[in-house]
C-alpha positions in Angstrom: -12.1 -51.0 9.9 -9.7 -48.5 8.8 -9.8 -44.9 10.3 -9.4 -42.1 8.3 -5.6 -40.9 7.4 -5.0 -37.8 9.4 -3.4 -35.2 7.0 0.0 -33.9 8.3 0.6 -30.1 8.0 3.6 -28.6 6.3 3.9 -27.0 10.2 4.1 -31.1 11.8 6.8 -31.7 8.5 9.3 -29.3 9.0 11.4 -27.9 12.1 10.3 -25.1 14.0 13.1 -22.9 12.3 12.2 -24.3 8.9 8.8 -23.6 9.1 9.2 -20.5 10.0 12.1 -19.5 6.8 9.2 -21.6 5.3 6.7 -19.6 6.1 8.3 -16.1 6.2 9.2 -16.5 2.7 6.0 -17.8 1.3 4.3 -14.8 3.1 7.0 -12.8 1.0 6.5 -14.5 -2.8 2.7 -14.0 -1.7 2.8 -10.3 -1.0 4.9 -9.5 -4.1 2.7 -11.3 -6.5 -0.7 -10.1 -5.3 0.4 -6.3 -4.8 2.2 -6.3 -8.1 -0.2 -7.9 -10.3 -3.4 -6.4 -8.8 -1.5 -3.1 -9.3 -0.4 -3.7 -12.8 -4.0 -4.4 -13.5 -5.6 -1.1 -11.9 -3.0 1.2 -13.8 -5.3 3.1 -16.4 -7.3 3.9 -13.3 -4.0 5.3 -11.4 -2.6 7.1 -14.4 -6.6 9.1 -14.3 -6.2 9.3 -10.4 -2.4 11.1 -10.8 -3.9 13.8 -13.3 -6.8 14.1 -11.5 -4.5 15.4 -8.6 -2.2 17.1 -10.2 -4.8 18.9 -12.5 -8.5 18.7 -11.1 -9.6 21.5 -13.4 -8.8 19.7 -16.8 -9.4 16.4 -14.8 -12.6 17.2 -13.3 -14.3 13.6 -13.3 -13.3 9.7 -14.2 -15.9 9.6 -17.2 -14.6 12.9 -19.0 -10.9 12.2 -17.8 -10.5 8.9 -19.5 -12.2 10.7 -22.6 -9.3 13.8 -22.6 -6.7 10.8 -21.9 -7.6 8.9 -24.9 -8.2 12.0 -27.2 -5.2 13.9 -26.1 -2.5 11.4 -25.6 -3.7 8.2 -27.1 -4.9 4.4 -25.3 -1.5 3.4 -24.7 -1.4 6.7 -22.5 -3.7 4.9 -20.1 -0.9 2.1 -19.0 2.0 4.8 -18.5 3.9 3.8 -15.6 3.0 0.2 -15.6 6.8 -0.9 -14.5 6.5 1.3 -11.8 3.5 0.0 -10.9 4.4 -4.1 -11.1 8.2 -3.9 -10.2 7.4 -0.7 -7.3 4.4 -2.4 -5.6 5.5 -6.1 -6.1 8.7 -4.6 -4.1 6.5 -3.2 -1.7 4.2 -5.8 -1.1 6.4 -8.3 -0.3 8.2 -6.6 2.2 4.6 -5.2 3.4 3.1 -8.6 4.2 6.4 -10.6 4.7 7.9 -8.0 7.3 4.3 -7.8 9.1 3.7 -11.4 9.6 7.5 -11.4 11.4 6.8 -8.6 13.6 3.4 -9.8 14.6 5.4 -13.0 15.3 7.8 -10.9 17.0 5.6 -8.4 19.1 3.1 -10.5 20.2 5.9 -12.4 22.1 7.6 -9.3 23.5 4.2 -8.0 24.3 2.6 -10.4 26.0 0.3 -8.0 28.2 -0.6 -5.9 25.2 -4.0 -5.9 23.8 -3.6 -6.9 19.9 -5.4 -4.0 18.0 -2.0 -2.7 19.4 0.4 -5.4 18.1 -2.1 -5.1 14.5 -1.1 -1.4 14.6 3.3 -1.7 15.7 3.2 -4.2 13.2 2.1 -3.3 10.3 3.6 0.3 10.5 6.9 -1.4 11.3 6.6 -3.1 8.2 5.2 -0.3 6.0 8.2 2.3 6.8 10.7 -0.4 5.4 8.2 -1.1 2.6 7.9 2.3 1.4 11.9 3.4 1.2 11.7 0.2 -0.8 9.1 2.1 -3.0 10.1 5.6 -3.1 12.5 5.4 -5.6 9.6 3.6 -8.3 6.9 5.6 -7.0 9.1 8.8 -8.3 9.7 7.6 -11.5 6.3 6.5 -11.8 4.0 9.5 -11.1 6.6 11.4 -13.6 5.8 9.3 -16.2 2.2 9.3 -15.4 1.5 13.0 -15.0 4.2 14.2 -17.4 4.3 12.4 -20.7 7.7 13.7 -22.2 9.6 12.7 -19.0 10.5 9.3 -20.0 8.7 5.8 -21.2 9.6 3.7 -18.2 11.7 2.6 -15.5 14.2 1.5 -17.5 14.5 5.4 -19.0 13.0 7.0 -16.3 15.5 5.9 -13.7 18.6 7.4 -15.3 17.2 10.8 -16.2 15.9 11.4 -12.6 19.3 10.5 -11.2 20.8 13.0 -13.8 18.2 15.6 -13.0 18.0 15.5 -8.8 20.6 12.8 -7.9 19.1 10.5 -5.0 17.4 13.2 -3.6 14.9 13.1 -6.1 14.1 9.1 -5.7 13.1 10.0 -1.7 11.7 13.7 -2.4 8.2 12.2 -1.2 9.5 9.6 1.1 7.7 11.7 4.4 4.6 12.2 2.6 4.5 8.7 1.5 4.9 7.5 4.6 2.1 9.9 6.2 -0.3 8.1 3.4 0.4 4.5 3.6 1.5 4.5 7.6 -1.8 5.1 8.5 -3.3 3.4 5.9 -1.5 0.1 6.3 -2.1 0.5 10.2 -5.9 0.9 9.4 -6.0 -1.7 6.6 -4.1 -4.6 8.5 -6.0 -3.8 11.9 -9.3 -3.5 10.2 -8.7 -6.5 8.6 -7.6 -8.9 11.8 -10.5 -7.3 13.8 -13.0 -8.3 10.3 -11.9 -11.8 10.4 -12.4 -12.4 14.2 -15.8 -10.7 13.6 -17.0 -13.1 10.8 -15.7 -15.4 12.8 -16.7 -15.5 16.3 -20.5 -13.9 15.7 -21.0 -14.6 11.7 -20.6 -17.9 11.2 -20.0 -19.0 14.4 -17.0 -21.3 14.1 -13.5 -21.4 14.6 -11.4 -21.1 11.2 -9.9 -24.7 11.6 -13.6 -26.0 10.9 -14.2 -23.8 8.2 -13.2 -25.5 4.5 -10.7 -23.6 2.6 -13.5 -21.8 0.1 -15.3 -20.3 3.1 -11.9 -18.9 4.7 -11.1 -17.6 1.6 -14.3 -15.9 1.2 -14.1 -14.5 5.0 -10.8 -13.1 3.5 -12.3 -11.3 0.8 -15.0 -9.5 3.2 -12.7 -8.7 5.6 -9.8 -7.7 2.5 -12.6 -5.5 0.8 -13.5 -3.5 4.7 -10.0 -2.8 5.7 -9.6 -1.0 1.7 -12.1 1.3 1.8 -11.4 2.6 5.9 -7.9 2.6 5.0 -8.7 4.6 1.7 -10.7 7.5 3.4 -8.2 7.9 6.2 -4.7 8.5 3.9 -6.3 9.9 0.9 -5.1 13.5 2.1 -1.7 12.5 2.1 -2.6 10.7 -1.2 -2.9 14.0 -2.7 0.3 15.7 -1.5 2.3 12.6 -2.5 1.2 13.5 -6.0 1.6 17.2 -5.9 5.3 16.5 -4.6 6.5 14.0 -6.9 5.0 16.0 -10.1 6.8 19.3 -11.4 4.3 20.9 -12.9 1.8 20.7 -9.9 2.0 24.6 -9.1 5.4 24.7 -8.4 5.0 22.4 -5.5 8.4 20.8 -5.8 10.5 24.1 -5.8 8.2 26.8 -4.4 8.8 30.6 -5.1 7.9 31.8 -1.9 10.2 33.3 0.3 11.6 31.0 3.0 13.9 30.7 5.9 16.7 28.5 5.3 18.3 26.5 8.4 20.5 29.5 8.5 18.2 31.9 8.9 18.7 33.4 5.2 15.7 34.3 3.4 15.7 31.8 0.2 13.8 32.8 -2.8 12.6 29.5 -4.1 12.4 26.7 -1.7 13.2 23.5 -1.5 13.0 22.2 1.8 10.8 19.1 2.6 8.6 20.7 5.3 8.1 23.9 2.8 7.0 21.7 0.0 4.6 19.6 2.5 3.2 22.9 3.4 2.6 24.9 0.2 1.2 21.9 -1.5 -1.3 21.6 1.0 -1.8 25.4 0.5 -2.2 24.8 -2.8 -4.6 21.9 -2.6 -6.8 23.3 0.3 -7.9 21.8 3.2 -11.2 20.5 1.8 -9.9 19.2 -1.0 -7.0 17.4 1.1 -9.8 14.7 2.1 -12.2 14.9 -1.4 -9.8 15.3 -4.0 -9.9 12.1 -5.8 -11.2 10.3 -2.9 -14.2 8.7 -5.7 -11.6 6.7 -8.0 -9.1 6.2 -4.7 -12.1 4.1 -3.5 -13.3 2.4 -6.5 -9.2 1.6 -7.1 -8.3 0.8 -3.5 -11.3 -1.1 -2.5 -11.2 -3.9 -5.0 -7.5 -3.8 -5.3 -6.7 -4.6 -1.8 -9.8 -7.2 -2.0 -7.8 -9.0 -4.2 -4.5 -9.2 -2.5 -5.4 -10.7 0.6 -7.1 -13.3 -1.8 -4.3 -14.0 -4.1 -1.8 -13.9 -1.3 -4.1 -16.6 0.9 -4.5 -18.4 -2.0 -1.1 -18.6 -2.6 -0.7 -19.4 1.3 -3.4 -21.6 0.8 -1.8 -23.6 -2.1 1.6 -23.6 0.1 -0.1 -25.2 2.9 -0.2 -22.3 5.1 -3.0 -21.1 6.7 -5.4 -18.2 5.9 -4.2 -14.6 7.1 -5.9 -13.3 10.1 -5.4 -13.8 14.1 -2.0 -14.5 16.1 -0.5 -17.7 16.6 -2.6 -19.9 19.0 0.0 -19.7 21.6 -0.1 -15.8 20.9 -4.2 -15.8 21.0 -4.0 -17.7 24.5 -1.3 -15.0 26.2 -2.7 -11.8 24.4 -5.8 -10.0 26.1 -8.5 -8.9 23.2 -9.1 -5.6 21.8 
């Protein structure tokens, strides 16, 4: 009688050093394609979100500001910015999911004793701050080009007259700000996300991941994807807002305010453009209140869905690779590391 042929894993095929360049890389190609082409496809809802920010009174709701869009500016106004968008977060993604899986690799066997909600929360803000200098430069260009229609087309455009106008300083004006929004968030999103997973899991369905089939994994990833969007949303949507204020000129004045201000010197400076300055007279400018509500509707309806669909493309494409699904620590890791 012939038993049934065992199915060797990609892991069993290759070295231990190839697998992981294997893996690593695939983790990489994964994240760039599911966070640039789930970002490409949300773009008429972040060109509304960036006016909404940087002008709530004209862009009071996402009904009436798609309407004053399309009237004012035309439909192709609603996919402004879409290089930034594909090139910027494809950038960003794969050095978001790539770089986490390698420090979750890497912490987990440095700290052994730790409890993981603690190596889901190093890792993923290791990985974010290298993500989002990756970023900055694209997010710049992009919320010009969004919020301010005469600034440039493109990348390809917008690039050039930036460096003309501000020289590097103006690719990582909002590099602070961007990292007070998507630190926590990614921090929140990836640890929600692990913790999701071992929920459905362990008191859902019951059953280890190994003897679920690859459709129900995949659908465990979308839950879990979909949870970790919307807490991770709520909890950097005020830094959201001054991200946008920053990076857009004619926000107030935010990015060179005319109040007075002491320089490092001690000189009183007419109009200011130091970092912290900025920071502070856009939230000023915002108010408190509207730090956390401003926009926080269409961040949600973006976020939620969007980030639901890149843990699904990039297991899929794990998936397809041979890899398994996202979610959990090696099982070495899962033996030596004490629960949350």
């Amino acid at each position: 009688m012939r038993g049934t042929k065992r199915v060797v894993t990609v892991e069993e095929e290759l070295s231990p050093a190839a697998y992981l360049y294997y893996y690593h890389g695939i983790c990489t190609i994964g994240g760039m394609f599911s966070a640039g082409a789930t970002h490409l496809a949300i773009t008429p809802l972040d060109v509304l979100k960036v006016n909404m920010q940087v002008n709530p009174v004209k862009y009071s709701g996402i009904l009436s500001g798609f309407s004053t869009l399309w009237k004012e500016q035309g439909p192709s106004s609603l996919w402004r910015g879409w290089s930034g968008k594909f090139f910027g977060y494809g950038v960003q993604g794969g050095c978001k999911f790539g770089l986490y899986e390698y420090f979750k690799r890497l912490y987990a066997d440095v700290f052994v004793d730790k409890e993981k909600t603690f190596i889901f929360f190093l890792s993923s803000a290791s990985a974010q701050v290298f993500a989002d200098v990756a970023l900055c430069p694209f997010e710049a260009v992009k919320v010009r080009v969004q919020a301010q229609p005469h600034f440039a087309k493109g990348l390809i455009d917008g690039f050039p007259k930036l460096n003309r106008a501000e020289g590097l300083a103006g690719f990582y004006r909002g590099l602070f700000p961007l990292w007070g929004r998507n630190l926590p968030f990614s921090m929140t999103m990836f640890s929600t996300f692990e913790h999701s997973v071992d929920l459905i899991y362990r008191n859902i369905l019951q059953r280890r991941k190994e003897d679920c089939s690859k459709a129900q994994q995949l659908g465990v990833t979308c839950l879990a994807g979909y949870a970790a969007g919307i807490i991770g949303t709520v909890i950097s949507n005020p830094a959201d807002n001054i991200v946008s204020s920053l990076y857009n000129k004619k926000a107030e004045n935010v990015l060179q305010v005319s109040h007075n201000c002491l320089d490092p010197c001690g000189e009183i400076q007419v109009k200011c453009t130091h970092t912290p300055c900025n920071i502070s007279q856009a939230v000023k400018n915002i108010g408190l209140a509207n730090l956390f509500t401003r926009s926080l509707p269409i961040r949600i309806t973006i976020v939620g869905p969007v980030v639901t669909l890149q843990w699904f493309f990039y297991d899929t494409i794990k998936v397809l690779s041979g890899l398994p699904t996202s979610g959990g620590l090696g099982r070495h890791q899962e033996d030596a590391t004490p629960s949350a």
